[in-house]
N, C-alpha and C positions, 0 to 999 in steps of 0.2 A: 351515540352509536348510529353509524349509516351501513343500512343493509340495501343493497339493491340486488333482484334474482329477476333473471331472465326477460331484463328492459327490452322491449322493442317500440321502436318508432320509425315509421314512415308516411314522407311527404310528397303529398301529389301539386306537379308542380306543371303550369301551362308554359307551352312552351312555340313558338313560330317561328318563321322564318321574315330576313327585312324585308320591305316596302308596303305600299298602302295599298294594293291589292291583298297582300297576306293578310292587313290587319284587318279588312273587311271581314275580310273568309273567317276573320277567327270569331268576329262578333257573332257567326253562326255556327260555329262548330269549331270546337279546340282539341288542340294535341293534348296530351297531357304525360308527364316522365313521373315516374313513382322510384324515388329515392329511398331506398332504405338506410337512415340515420344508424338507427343503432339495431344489433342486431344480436339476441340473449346476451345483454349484459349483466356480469355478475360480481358484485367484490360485496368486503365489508371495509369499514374503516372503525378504529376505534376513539373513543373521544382522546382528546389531544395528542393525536395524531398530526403530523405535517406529508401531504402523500402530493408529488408531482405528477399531475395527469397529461402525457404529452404523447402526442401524433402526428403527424400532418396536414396541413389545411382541408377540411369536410372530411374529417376521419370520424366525427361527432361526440368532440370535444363539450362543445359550448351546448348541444341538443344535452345531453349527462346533462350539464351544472345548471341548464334549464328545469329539466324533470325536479333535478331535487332540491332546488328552491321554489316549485310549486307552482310556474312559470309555465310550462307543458305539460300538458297530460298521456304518458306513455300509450302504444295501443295496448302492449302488453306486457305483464310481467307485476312485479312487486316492488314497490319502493318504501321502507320506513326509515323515518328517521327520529331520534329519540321521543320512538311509540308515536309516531302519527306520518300519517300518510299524506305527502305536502300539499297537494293538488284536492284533498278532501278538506284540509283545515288548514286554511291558508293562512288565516288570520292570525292563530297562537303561532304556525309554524315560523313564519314571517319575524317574529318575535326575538326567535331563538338564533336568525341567522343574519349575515351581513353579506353583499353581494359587492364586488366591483370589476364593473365591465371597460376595458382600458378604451375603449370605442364609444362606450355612454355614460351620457352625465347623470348624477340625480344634482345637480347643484342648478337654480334656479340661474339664469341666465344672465339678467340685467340687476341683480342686488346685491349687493356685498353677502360674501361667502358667512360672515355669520349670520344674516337672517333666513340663511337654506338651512344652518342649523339647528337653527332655533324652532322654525317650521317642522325639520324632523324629528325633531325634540316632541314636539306636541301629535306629532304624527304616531309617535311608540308610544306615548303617554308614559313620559322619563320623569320622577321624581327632580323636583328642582335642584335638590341637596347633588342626589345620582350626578344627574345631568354637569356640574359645575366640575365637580372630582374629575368627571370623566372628561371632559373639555379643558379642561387645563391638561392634564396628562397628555393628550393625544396631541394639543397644542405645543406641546414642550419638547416631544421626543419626535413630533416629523416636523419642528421648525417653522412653524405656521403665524405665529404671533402676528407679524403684518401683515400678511399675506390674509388672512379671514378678514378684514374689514374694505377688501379689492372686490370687486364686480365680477363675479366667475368667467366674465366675455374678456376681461381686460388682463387674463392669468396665461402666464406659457403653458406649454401642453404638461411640464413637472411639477410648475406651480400647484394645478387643477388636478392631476393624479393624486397628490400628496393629500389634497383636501378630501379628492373622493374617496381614500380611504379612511381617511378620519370622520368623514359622512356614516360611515360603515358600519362603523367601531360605537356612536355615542349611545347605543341602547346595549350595548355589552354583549353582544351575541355569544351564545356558544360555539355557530362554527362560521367559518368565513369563507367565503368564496371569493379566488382570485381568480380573474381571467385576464392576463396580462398586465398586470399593476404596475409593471416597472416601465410600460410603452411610452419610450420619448425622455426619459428621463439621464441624466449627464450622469456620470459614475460618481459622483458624490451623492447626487440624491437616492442613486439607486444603492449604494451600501448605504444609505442613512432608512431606507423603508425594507431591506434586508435585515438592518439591526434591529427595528422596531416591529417587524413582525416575529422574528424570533424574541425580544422581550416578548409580547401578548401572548404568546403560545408557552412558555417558558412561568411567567407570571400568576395570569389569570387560565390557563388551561384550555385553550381557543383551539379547537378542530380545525385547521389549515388545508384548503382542497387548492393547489394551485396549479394553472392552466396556462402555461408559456412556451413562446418559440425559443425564449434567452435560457439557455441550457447553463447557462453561470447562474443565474437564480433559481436551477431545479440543484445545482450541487453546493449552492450556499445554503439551502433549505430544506432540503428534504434528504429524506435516507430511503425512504420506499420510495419506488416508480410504477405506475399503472400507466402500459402502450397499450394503446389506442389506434387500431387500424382500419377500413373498410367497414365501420362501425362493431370491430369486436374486440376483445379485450386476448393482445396477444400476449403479452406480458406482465408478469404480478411478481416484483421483487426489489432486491434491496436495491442502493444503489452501488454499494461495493461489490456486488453481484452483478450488476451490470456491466461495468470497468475488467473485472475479470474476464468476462465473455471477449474482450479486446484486450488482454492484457501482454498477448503474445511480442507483440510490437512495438519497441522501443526508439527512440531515436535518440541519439548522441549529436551533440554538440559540441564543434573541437577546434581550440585556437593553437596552434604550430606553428615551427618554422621548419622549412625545409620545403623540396619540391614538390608540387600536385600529388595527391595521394593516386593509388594507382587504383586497377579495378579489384575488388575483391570477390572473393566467393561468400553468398550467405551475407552480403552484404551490399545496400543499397546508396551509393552516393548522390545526393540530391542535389547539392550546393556544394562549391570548395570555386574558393573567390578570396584572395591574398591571404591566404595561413587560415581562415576560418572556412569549415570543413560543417556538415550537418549528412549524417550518416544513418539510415532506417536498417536497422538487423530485427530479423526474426529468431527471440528465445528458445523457440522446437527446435532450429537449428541449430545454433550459439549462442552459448551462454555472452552477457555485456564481458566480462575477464576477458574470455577468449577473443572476442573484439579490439578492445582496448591493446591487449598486445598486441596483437596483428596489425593493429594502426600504427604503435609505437615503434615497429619493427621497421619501419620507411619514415617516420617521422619522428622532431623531438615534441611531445606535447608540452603547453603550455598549461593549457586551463581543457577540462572534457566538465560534461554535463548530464545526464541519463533522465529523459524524460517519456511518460507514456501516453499514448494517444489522448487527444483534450477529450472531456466530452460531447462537443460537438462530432467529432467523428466519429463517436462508439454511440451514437444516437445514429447518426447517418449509416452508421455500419447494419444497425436492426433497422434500419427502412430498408434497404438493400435487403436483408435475409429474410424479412419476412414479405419482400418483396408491394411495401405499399409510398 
């Protein structure tokens, strides 16, 4: 169980202006900006759970999944996580959880990817038995078999993802922490670390905190969404609640013969380019029926299609409304 009540964190940060007279001046006297990261943050989450945390760039994203892996120490508020407070007992809490930052490595640099394992093996103090179980498994389902005996320097940026989270995963943690896990990775590797973190959470019961710009892996994976704006928590719900909040907006997709469609009322022609046609109607207004005839009425259709906003755009729609 993760409780967080009324998190605040703010960073004082020096700040100048260019050239070498300014940076004189600052060795005697600095600016300083005081940031406030987060600002009474409050959720819970419960164990195996998969929750997408997603905002905007320094909404304080990554400050959250610092605090509660034990990484920063809030100024204020309450943070526990299954009964200890991370930043007080880092050591057991450390234990329980798995971290990966799609920007940092824990994989040692210049040695073949299993002797970083092996190292964090002895780092958790992993039973040998544990340790083999879990290293074959996590070898098998994100494809790593050659790829662990490569020099972490010498791995593409999908190669070293894959590894870093299977760095993550070999002391079994209860909960995980993604911050961007899928960065750089080709759409095969990225449904292949999609299917494998839905087996571990599915499986073994793994508390899922994920932290991404790729809104195709907040809706391959998660069902709750927690927005994150100007460091406060705007938003707390499902993700089929989300989709509804945009769900007025349809767009049609329509193969025809016959001439250019005309203009219509309650209806927005985007595209129409030799017989194919891509049409946005608003449902408050007309019903998709009442469309479709109306099109059919100047045109023969061939093929239509009825699709509603991705959600990249019903993410961008609550930046816009809640204005961050």
């Amino acid at each position: 169980m993760i409780e967080l009540k009324n998190i605040s964190k703010t960073f004082k940060v020096a700040k100048r202006n260019a050239g070498f007279s300014e940076a004189v001046k600052a060795l005697f006297k600095k600016d300083y900006t005081y940031i406030k990261a987060l600002q009474d943050i409050s959720f819970t989450i419960g164990d195996g759970e998969m929750v997408g945390y997603i905002g905007p760039n320094g909404a304080g994203k990554s400050s959250t999944i610092k605090i509660m892996s034990g990484i920063l120490t809030p100024d204020s508020g309450e943070c526990v996580i299954n009964g200890r407070i991370p930043w007080k007992d880092r050591i057991r809490h450390v234990k329980e959880i798995g971290v990966v930052f799609g920007q940092r490595s824990q994989l040692w640099w210049d040695v073949p990817v299993i002797d970083s394992f092996e190292l964090i093996r002895d780092i958790y103090n992993v039973a040998e038995p544990d340790y083999k179980k879990t290293l074959a498994q996590l070898i098998e389902l994100l494809n790593i078999c050659e790829i662990v005996k490569t020099p972490a320097r010498q791995l593409s940026l999908g190669q070293r993802m894959r590894c870093e989270i299977a760095a993550s995963l070999l002391h079994s943690p209860k909960i995980l922490f993604l911050d961007e896990p899928t960065i750089g990775l080709d759409a095969v590797s990225k449904i292949a670390v999609r299917d494998f973190i839905k087996t571990i959470n599915r499986e073994n019961k793994t508390t899922v905190i994920l932290t991404t710009h790729d809104m195709q892996d907040i809706e391959a994976l998660t069902e709750r969404i927690l927005l994150i704006g100007k460091g406060r928590i705007l938003l707390d719900g499902s993700l089929s609640e989300l989709k509804m909040r945009n769900s007025s907006h349809k767009t049609l997709t329509v193969d025809y013969t016959g001439e250019k469609l005309p203009e219509y009322e309650n209806m927005s022609v985007i595209k129409d380019l030799n017989g194919h046609a891509e049409i946005i109607i608003d449902t408050n207004l007309m019903t998709v029926s009442q469309a479709i005839s109306d099109i059919s009425a100047n045109v023969e259709i061939k093929d239509i299609s009825v699709a509603g906003e991705t959600i990249d755009k019903t993410v961008v729609s609550l930046y816009k409304e809640f204005n961050i």
